[in-house]
N, C-alpha and C positions, 0 to 999 in steps of 0.2 A: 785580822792579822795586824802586827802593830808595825809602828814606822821602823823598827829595827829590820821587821822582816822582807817591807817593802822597799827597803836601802841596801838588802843583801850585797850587791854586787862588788857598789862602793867599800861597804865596812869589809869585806873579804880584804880589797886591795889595799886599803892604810892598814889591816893586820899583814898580810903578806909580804908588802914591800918593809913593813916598820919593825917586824919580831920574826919573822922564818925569811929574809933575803938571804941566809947564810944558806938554809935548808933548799929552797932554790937554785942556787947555783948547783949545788950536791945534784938535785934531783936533776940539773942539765947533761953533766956529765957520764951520769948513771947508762950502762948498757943496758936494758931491758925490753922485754918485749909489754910488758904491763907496769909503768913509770907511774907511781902514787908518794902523795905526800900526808903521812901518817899527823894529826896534827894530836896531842892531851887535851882533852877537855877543859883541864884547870887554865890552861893558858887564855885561851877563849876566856875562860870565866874572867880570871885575871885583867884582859885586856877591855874587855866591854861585856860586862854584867848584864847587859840588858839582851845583847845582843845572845850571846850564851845560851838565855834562855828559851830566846824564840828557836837556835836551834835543836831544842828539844824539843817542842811545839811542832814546829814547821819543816821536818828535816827535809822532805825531798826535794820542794823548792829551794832552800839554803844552801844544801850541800851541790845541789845541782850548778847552782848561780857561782857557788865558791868554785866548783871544780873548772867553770866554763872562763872565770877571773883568774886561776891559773895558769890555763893555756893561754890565755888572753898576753900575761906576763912572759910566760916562754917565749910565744912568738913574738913578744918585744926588745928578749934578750938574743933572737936569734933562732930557735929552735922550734919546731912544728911539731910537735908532740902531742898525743892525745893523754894529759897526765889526770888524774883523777885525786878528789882529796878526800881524806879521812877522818873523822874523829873517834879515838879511842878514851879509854881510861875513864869512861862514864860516872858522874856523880852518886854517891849512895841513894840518894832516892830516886834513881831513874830505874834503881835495880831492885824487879818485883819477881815472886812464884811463877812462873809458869804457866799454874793455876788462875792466875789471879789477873793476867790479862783479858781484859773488857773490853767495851764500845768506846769506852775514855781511854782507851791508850791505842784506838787505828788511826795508823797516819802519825804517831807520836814515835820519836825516839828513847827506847829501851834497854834493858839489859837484864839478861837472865841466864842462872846457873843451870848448867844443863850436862845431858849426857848423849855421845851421838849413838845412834842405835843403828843407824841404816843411810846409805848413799847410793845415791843413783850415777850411771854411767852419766859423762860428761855429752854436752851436747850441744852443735853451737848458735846462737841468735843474732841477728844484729844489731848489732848495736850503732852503728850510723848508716842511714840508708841513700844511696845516690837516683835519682826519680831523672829521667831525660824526657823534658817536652817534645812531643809529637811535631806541635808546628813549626818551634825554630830551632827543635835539636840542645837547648840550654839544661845541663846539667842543673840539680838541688840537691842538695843535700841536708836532709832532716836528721835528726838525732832520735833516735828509737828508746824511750824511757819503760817501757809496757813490752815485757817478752811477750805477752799475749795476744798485743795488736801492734798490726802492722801503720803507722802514723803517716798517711799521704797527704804530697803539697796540697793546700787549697786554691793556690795560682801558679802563675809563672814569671817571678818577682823581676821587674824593668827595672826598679833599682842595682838589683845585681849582673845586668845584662841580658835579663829575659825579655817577653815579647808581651806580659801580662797576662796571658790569655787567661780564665779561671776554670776548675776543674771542669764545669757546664760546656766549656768552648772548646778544649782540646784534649790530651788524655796523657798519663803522665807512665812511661814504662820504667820499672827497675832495673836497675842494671847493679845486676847481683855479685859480677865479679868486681867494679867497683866499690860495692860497699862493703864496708869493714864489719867485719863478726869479732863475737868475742865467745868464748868457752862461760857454761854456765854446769850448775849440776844440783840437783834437788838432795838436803841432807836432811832425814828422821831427826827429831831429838825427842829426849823425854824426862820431867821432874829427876832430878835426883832424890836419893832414896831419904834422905834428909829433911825434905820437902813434903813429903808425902805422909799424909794422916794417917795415924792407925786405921786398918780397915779399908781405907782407901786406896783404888788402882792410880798408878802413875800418870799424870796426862802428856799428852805428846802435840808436837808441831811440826810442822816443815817448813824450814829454810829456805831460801832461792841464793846460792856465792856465785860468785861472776870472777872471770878472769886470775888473779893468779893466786886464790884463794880456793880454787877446785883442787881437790885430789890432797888438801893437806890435812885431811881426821880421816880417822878409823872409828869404826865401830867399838864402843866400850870407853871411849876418849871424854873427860872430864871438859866441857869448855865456857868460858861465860861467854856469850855470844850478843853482840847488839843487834837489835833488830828492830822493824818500822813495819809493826802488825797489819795487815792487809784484814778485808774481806774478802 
């Protein structure tokens, strides 16, 4: 990972404060249940070329570290928001077949012309989890990256007013109505017919959208979709 990627945090907050503080404010204002700040890729590119690249490389870290240097900014102007950041409007060459994603593009940020074919009911995970210590009663709260697993403290941090005890020494329960969920929902896609070889069956994928991107395709709907290939 190069030092662009390992400076995430930083280079977020001289873009943020120095080219979207307009966009900011907007997004303070904003009445919503799910508050995102959509950013173009060119801009990025535009402002630090290097950095750009690694978020093509490295997106979950990146965007993860960018979204957490947003709130970070909110609750400096005031406002406690869980806001989340985006990048759209992807480069030509991030944008491949369908087909043609491999072992060199998991974990890479993509983009591919697709068609939706099927949606799953909406369903919901957490996505920040609140954990209270057994011995002194000290809330945590972890941030849930992985719908699949559930991410427990490893201690009970004295820094933040805990007792330190670690996972071995006391036992950490959920407290589920504290913690925040978000709506999630699994969508089909598959090769447009464009894409697809003579002779050849279309190939297909599944999506994971979160929060306030559920419920907006229909089956038969044309979309370029970004996406960060898994195993």
């Amino acid at each position: 990972m190069t030092m662009a990627a390992h400076d995430a945090s930083a280079r977020w907050r001289t873009f943020l404060e120095e080219a979207k503080e307009s966009e900011v404010m907007t997004l303070l204002s904003r009445q919503t249940n799910f508050p995102y700040l959509s950013i173009p890729f060119h801009e990025i590119q535009t402002f630090d070329p290097e950095f750009a690249e690694d978020v093509l490389e490295h997106p979950k870290q990146i965007l993860s570290a960018g979204s957490k240097t947003l709130m970070e900014i909110c609750r400096e102007r005031g406002e406690e928001i869980d806001a989340l950041l985006r990048i759209g409007e992807l480069p030509g060459d991030s944008r491949i077949p369908l087909r043609e994603i491999g072992s060199s593009d998991i974990d890479k940020l993509r983009s591919v012309d697709v068609i939706v074919t099927k949606i799953s009911e909406i369903k919901p995970r957490i996505h920040r989890a609140v954990f209270k210590c057994e011995s002194c009663g000290h809330d945590i709260e972890i941030d849930q990256e992985n719908e699949r697993e559930l991410k427990e403290p490893l201690n009970c941090p004295q820094a933040l007013g805990g007792c330190g005890s670690t996972k071995a020494e006391t036992r950490f329960d959920l407290v589920l109505l504290s913690s925040r969920m978000v709506n999630n929902q699994w969508i089909e896609i598959q090769e447009q017919p464009e894409y697809v070889p003579s002779g050849a069956q279309p190939r297909r994928g599944m999506v994971l959208i979160e929060g306030d991107q559920v419920n907006n395709h229909l089956p038969g709907e044309r979309i370029t979709a970004n996406v960060i290939p898994v195993v």
